[in-house]
Backbone as numpy.savetxt, mean C-alpha at the origin, in Angstrom:
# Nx Ny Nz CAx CAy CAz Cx Cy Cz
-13.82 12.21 10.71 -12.48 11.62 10.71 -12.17 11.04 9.33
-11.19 11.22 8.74 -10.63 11.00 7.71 -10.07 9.30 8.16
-9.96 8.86 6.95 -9.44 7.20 6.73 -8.80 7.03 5.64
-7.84 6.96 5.66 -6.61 6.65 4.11 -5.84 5.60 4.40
-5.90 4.28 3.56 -6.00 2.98 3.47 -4.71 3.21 2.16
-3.75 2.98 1.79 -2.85 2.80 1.06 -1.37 1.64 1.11
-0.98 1.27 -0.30 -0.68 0.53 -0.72 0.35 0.63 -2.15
1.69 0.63 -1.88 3.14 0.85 -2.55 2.98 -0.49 -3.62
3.49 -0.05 -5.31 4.16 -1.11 -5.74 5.70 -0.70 -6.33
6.29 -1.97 -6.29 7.81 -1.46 -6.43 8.71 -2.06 -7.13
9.51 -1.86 -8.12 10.52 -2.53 -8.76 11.80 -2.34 -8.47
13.08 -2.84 -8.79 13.90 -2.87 -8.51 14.63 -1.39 -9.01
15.34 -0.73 -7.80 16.19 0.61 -8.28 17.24 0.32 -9.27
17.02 -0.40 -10.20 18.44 -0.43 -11.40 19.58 0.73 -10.73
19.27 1.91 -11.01 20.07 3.11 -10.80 21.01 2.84 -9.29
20.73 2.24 -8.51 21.05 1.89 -7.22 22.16 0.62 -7.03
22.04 -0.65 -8.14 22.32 -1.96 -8.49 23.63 -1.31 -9.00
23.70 -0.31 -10.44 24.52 -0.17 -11.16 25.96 0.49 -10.00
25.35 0.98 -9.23 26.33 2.03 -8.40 26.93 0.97 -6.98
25.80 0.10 -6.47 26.42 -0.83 -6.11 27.27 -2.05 -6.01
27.47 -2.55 -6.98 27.74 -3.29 -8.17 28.77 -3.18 -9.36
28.72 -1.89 -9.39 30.29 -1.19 -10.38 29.38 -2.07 -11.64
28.23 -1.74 -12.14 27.57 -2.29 -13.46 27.48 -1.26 -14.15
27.87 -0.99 -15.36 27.64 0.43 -16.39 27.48 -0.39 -17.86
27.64 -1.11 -18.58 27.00 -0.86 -19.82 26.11 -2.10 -19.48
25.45 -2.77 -18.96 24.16 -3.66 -18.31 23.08 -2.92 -18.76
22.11 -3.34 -19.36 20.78 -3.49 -19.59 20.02 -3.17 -18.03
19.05 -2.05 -17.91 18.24 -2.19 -16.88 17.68 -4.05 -16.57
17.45 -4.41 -17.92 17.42 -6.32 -17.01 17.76 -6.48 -16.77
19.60 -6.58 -17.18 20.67 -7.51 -16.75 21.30 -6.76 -15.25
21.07 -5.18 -15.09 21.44 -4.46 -13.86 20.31 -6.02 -12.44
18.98 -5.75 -13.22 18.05 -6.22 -11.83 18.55 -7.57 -11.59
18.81 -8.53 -12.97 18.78 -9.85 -12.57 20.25 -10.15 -11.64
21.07 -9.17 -12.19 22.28 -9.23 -11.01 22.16 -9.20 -9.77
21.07 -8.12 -9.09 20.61 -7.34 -8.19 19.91 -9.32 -7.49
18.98 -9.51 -7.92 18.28 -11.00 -7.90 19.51 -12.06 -7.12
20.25 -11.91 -8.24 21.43 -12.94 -7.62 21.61 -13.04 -6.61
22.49 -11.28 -6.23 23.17 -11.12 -4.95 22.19 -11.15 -4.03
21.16 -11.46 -4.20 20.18 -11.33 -2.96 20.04 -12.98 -2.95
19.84 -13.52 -3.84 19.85 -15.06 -3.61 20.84 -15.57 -2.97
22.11 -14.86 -3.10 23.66 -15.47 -2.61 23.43 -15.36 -1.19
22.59 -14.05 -0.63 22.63 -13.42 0.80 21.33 -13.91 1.54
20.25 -14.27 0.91 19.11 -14.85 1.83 18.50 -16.22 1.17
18.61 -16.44 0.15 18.22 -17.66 -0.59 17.44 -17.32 -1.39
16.61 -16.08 -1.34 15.42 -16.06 -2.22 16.04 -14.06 -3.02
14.52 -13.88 -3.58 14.89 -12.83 -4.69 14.69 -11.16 -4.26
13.41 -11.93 -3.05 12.85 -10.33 -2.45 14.36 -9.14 -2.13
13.80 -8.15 -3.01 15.26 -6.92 -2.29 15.46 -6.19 -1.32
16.17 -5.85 -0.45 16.07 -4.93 0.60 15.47 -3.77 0.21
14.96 -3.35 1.40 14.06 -2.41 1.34 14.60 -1.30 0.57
15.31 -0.39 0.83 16.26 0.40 0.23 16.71 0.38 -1.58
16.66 -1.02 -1.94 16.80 -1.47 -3.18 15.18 -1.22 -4.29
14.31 -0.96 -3.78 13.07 -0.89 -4.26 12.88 0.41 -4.32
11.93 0.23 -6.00 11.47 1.69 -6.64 10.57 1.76 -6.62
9.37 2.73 -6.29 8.19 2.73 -5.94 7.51 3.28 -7.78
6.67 2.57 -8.07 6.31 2.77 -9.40 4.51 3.22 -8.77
3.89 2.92 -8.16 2.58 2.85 -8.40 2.28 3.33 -6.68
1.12 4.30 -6.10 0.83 4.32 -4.72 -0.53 4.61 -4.66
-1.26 3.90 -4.38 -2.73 3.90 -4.49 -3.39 4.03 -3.14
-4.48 4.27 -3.29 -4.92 4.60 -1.70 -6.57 4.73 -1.78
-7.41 4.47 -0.92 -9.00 4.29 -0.82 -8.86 5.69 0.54
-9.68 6.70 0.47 -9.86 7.45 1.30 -11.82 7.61 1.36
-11.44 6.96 3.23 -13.16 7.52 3.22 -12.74 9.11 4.58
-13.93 9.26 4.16 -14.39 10.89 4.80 -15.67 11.15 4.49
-16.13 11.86 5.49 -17.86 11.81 5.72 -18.80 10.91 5.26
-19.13 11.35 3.82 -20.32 10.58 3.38 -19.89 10.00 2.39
-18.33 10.13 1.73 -17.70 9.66 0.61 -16.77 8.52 0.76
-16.08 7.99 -0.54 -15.69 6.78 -0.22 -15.04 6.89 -1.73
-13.63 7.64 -1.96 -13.08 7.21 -3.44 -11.31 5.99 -2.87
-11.26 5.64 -4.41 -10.32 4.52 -4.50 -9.58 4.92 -5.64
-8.10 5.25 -6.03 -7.05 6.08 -6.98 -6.00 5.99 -6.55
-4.88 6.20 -7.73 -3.94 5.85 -7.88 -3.26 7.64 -7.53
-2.33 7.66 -7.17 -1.68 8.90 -6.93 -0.30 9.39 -8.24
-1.06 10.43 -8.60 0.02 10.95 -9.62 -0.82 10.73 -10.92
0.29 10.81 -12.33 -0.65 10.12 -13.87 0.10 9.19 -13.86
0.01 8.17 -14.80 0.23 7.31 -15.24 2.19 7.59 -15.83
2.96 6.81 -15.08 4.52 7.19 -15.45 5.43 8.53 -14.55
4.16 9.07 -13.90 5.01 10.03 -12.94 5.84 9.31 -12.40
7.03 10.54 -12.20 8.40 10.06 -11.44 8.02 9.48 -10.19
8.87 9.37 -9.58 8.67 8.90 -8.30 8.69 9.73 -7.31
9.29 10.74 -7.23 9.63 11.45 -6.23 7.94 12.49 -6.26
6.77 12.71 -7.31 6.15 13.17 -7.50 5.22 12.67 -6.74
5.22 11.11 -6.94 3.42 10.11 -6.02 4.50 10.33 -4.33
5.67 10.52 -4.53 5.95 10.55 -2.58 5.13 11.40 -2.19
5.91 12.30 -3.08 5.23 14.35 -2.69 3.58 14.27 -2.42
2.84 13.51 -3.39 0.81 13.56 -3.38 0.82 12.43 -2.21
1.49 11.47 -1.88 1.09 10.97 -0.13 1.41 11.74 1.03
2.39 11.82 1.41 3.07 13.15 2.06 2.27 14.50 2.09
2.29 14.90 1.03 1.15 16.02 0.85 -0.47 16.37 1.39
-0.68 14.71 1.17 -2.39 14.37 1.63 -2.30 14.12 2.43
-1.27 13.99 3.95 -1.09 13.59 5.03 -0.80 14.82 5.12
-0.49 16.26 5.28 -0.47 17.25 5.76 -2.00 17.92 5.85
-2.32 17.26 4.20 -3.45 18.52 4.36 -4.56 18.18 5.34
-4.67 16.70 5.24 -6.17 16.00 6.06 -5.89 15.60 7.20
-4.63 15.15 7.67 -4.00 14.77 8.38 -5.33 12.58 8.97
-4.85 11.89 8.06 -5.40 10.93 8.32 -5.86 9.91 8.79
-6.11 9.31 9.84 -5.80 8.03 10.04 -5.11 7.00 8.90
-4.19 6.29 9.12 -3.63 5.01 7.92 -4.40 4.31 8.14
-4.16 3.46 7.48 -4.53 1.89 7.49 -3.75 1.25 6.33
-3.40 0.26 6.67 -2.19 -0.62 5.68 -1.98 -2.26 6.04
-1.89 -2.91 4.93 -1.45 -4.29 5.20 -0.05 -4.57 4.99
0.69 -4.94 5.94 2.52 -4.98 6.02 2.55 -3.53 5.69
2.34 -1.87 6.39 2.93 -1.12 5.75 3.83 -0.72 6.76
4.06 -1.61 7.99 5.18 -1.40 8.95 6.58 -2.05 8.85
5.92 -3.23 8.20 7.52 -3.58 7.63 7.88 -3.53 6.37
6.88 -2.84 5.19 7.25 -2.86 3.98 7.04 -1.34 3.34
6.08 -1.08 3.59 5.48 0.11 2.22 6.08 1.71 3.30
5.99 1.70 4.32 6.45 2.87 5.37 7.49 2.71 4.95
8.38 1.71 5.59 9.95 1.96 5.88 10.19 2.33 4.04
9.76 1.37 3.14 10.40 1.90 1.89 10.33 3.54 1.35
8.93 4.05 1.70 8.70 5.24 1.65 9.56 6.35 2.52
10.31 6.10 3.40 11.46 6.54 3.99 12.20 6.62 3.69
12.92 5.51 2.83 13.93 5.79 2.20 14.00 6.72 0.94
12.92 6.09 0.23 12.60 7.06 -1.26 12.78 8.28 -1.13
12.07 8.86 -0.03 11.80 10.41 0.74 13.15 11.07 0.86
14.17 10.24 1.74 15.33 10.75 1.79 15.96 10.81 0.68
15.64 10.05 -0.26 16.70 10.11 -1.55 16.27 11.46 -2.64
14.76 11.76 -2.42 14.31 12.78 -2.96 14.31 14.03 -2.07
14.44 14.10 -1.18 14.33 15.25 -0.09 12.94 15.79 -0.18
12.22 15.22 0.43 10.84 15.26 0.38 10.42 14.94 1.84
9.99 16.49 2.03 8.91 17.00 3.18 8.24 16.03 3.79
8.58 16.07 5.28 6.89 14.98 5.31 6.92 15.36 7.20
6.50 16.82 7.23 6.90 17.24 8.61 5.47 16.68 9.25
4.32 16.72 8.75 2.87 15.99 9.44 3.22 14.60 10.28
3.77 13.94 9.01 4.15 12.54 9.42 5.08 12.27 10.31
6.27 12.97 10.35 7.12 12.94 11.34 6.82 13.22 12.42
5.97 13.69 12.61 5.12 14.78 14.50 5.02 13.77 15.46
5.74 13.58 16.30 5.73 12.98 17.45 5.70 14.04 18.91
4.85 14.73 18.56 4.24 15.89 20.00 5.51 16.71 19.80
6.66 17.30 19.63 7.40 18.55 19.83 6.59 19.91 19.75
5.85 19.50 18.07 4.94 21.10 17.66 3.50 20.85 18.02
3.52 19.32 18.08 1.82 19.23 18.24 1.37 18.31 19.39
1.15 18.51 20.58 1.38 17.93 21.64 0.45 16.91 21.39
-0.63 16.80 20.31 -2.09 15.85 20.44 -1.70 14.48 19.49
-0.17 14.92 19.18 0.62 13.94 18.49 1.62 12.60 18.98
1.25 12.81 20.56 2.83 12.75 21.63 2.05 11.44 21.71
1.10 10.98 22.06 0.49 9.69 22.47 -0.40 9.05 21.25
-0.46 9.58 19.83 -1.04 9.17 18.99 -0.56 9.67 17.46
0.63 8.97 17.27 1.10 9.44 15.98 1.40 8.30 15.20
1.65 8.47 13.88 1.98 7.78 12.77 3.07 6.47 13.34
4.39 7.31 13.72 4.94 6.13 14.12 5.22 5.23 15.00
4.98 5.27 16.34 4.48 4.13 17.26 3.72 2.87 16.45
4.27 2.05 17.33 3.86 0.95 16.61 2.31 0.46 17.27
2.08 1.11 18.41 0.87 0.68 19.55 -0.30 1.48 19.26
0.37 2.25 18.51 -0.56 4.18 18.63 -1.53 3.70 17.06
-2.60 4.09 17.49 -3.63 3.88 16.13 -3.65 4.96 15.42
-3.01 5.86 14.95 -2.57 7.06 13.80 -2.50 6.07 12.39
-1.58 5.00 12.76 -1.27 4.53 11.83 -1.88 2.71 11.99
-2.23 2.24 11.57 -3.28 0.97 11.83 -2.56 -0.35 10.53
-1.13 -1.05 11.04 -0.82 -1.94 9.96 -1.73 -3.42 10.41
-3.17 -3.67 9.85 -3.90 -4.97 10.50 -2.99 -6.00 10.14
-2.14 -6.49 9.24 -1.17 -7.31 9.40 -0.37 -8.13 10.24
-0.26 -6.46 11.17 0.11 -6.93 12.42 0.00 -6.85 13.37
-1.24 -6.06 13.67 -2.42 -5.89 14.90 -3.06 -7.85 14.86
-3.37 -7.92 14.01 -4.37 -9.12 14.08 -3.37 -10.34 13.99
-1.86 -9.95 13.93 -1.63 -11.27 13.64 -0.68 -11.27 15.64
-0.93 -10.76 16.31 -0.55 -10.16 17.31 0.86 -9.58 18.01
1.57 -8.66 16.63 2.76 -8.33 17.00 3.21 -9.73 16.48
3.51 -10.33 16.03 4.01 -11.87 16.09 4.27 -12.13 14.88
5.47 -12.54 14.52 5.46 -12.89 13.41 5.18 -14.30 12.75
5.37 -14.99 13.29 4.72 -16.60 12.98 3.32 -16.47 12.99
2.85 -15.31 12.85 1.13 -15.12 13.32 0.96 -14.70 12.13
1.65 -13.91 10.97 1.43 -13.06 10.09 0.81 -14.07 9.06
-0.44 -13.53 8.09 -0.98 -13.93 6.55 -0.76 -12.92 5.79
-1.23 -13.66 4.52 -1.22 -12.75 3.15 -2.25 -12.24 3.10
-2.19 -10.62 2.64 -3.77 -9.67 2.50 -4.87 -10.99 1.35
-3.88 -11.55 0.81 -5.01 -12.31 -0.49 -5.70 -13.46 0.32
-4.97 -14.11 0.87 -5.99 -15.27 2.06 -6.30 -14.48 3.04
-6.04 -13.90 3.90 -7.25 -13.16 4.78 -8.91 -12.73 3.83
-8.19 -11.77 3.35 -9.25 -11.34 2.10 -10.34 -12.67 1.78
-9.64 -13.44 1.71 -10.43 -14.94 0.91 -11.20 -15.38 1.82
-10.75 -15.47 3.18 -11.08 -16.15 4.47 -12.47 -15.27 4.78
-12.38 -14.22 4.44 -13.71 -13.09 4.93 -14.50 -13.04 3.99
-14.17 -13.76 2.53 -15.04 -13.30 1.36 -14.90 -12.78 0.45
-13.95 -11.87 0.32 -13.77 -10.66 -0.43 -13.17 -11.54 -1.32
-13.12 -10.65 -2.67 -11.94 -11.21 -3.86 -10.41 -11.29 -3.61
-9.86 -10.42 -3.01 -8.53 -11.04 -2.76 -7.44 -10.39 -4.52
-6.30 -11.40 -4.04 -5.89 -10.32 -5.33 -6.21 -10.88 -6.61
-6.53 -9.73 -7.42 -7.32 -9.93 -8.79 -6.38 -9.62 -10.03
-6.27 -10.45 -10.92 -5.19 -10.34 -12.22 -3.83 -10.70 -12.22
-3.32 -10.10 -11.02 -1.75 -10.67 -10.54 -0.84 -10.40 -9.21
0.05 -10.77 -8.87 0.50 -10.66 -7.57 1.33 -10.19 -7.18
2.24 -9.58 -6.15 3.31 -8.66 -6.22 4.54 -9.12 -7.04
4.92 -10.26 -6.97 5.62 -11.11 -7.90 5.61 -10.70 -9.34
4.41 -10.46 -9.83 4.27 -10.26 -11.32 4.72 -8.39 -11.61
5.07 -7.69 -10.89 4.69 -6.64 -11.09 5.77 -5.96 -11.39
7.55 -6.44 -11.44 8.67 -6.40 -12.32 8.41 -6.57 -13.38
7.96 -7.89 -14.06 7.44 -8.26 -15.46 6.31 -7.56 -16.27
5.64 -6.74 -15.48 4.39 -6.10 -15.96 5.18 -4.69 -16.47
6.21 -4.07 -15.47 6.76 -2.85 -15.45 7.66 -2.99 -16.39
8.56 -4.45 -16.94 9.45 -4.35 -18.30 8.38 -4.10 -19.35
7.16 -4.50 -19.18 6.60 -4.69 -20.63 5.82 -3.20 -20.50
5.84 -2.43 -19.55 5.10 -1.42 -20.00 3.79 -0.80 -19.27
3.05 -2.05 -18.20 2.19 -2.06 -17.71 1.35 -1.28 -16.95
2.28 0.09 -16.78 1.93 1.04 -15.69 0.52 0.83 -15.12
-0.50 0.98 -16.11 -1.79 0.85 -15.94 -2.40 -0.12 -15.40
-1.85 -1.69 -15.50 -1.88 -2.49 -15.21 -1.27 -2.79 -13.82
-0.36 -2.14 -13.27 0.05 -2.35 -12.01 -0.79 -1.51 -10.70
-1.12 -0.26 -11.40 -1.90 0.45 -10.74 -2.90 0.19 -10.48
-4.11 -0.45 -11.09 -5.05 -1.55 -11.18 -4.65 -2.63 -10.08
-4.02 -2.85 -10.21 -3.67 -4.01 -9.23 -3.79 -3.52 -7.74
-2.72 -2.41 -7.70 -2.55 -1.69 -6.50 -3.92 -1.22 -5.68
-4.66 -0.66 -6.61 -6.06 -0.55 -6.21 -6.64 -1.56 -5.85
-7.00 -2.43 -6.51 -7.59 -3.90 -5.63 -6.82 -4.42 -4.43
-6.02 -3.86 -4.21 -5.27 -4.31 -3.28 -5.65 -3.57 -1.95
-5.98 -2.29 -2.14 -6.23 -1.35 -1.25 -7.10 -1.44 -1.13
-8.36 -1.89 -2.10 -9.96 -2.10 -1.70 -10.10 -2.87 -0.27
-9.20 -4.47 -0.99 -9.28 -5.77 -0.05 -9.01 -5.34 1.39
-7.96 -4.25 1.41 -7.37 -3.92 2.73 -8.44 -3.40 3.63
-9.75 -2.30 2.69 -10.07 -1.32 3.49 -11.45 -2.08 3.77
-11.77 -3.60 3.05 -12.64 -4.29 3.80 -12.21 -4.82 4.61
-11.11 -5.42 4.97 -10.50 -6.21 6.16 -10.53 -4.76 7.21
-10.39 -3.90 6.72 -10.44 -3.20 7.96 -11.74 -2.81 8.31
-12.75 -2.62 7.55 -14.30 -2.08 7.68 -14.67 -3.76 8.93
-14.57 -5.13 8.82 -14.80 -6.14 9.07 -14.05 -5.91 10.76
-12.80 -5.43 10.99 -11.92 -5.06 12.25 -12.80 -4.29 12.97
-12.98 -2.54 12.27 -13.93 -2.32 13.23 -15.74 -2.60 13.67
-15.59 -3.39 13.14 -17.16 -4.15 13.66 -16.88 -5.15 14.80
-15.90 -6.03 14.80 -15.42 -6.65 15.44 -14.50 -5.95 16.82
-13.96 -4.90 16.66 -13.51 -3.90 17.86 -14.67 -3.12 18.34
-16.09 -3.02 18.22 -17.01 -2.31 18.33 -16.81 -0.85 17.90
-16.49 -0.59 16.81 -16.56 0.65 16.28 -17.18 1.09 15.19
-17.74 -0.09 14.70 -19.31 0.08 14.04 -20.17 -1.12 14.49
-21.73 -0.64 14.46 -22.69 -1.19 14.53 -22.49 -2.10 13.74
-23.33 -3.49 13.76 -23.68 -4.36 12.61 -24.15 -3.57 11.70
-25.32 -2.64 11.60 -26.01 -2.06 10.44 -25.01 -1.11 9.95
-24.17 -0.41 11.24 -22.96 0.61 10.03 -22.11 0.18 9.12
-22.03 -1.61 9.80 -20.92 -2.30 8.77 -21.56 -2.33 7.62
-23.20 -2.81 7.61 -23.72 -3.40 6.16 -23.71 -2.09 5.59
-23.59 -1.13 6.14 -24.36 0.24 5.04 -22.44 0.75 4.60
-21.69 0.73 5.39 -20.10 0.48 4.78 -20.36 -0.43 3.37
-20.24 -1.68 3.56 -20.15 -2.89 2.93 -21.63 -2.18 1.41
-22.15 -1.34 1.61 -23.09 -1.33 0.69 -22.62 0.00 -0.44
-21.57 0.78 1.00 -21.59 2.02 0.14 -20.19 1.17 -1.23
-19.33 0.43 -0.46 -18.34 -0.04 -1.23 -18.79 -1.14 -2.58
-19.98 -0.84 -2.38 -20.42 -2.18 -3.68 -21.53 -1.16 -4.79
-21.75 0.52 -4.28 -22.17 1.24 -5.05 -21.09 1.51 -5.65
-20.04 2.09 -5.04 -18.36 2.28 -5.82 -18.29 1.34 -6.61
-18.32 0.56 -6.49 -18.24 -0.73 -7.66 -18.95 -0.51 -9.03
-20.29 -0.94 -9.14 -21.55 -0.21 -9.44 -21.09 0.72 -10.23
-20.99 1.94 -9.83 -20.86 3.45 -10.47 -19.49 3.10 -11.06
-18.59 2.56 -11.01 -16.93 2.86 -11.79 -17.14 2.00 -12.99
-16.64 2.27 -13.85 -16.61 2.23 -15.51 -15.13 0.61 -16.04
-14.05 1.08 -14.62 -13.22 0.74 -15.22 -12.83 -0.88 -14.79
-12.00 -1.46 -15.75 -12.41 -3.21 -16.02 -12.51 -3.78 -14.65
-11.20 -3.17 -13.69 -10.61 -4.08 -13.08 -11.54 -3.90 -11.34
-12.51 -2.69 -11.51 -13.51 -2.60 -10.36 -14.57 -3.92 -10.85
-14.53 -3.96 -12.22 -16.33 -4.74 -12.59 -15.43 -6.38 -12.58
-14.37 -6.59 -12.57 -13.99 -7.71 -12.51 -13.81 -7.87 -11.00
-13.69 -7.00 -9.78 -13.68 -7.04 -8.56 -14.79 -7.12 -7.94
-15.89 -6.81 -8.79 -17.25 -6.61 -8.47 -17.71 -8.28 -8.35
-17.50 -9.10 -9.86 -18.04 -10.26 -10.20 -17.47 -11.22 -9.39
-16.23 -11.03 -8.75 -15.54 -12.00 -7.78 -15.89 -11.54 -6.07
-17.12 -10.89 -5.87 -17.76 -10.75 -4.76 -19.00 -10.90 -4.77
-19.39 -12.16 -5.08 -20.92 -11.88 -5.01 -21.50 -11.75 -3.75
-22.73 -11.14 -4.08 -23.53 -10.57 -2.80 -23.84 -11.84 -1.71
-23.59 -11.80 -0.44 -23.72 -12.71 0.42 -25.42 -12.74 0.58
């Protein structure tokens, strides 16, 4: 059984602001900070509707058999409509179990929209039993159905006054939690250039997730205690073996229990 654990980062659609907004000679800043406003005028705070968000970065941890990699989808600056196409795509070919933190009320629904705006395929994902009957009681989108696994809101029980942040759960179990910066920072990272830097992020983000979930099924009985430690061991050889800063800085903020 395949396991794909993924995780959206997103900036504001300027291109979307300008057309809503009647904004044309505005600065991509001055388009977002407008965008900021009208959302302050309408909820008090800055977060944008879903629809308003550009997906810059989509990272994802996939285990399968005896392996266990963690990557960013696409190169570095691909369009957007390109990292839809390589999720979408890797959900046809492997057809996966998810796993996601908020990706029922955040990183799915946004990826829906993006999809429609690019016209981008995603007939696997859509299967609710018409072509594939083994789909009718266990697909992606049910919210009950484990195809798709948001622990966010499995564990916080459907409930929203129940819901935490992946970075304090994460903390609460041990793990590092988020490392370098926070979804907050990741407009400011994307004016200055950061691609690399956000993607990095995104990845630690997806690590934290796919231990909160390795920790779930031990606790649902779906691994042994010893399958968890030899999980928990293979994810700290990944560590170990990767070269790059932001694993060995994820590494040093987990020490061995």
């Amino acid at each position: 059984m395949n396991t794909l654990v993924f995780d959206i980062e997103t900036v504001p659609d300027t291109d979307l602001g300008r057309r809503l907004h009647d904004l044309r000679d505005l600065s991509e800043e001055q388009v977002a900070a407008v965008m900021f406003a009208h959302r302050r005028q309408e909820t008090g705070g800055e977060f944008l509707s879903l629809e308003q968000q550009r997906i810059v970065a989509i990272s994802v941890a996939m285990r399968s058999r005896d392996s266990l990699k963690v990557w960013s989808l696409g190169e570095e600056g691909a369009p957007e409509k390109v990292l839809i196409e390589r999720f979408f795509d890797g959900l046809e070919r492997y057809t996966p179990d998810l796993v996601s933190w908020n990706g029922s009320g955040f990183d799915l629904p946004v990826l829906h929209y993006r999809s429609l705006l690019h016209g981008v395929p995603a007939a696997r994902y859509w299967e609710v039993g018409d072509h594939d009957p083994s789909f009718r009681w266990r697909n992606y989108l049910s919210r009950f159905h484990w195809r798709h696994m948001d622990l966010m809101d499995i564990l916080s029980g459907f409930q929203g006054r129940g819901r935490v942040s992946l970075h304090d759960m994460a903390v609460l179990l041990g793990f590092p939690g988020k490392i370098g910066m926070h979804g907050g920072d990741v407009w400011d990272a994307y004016r200055r250039g950061e691609i690399a830097r956000i993607r990095a992020y995104c990845e630690t983000d997806v690590l934290n997730t796919y231990l909160v979930w390795l920790r779930f099924e031990l606790v649902r009985g779906l691994l042994s205690a010893e399958e968890h430690l030899q999980e928990i061991a293979r994810v700290r050889r990944f560590l170990a073996e990767s070269p790059a800063a932001h694993w060995r800085e994820f590494a040093d903020a987990w020490p061995a229990s």
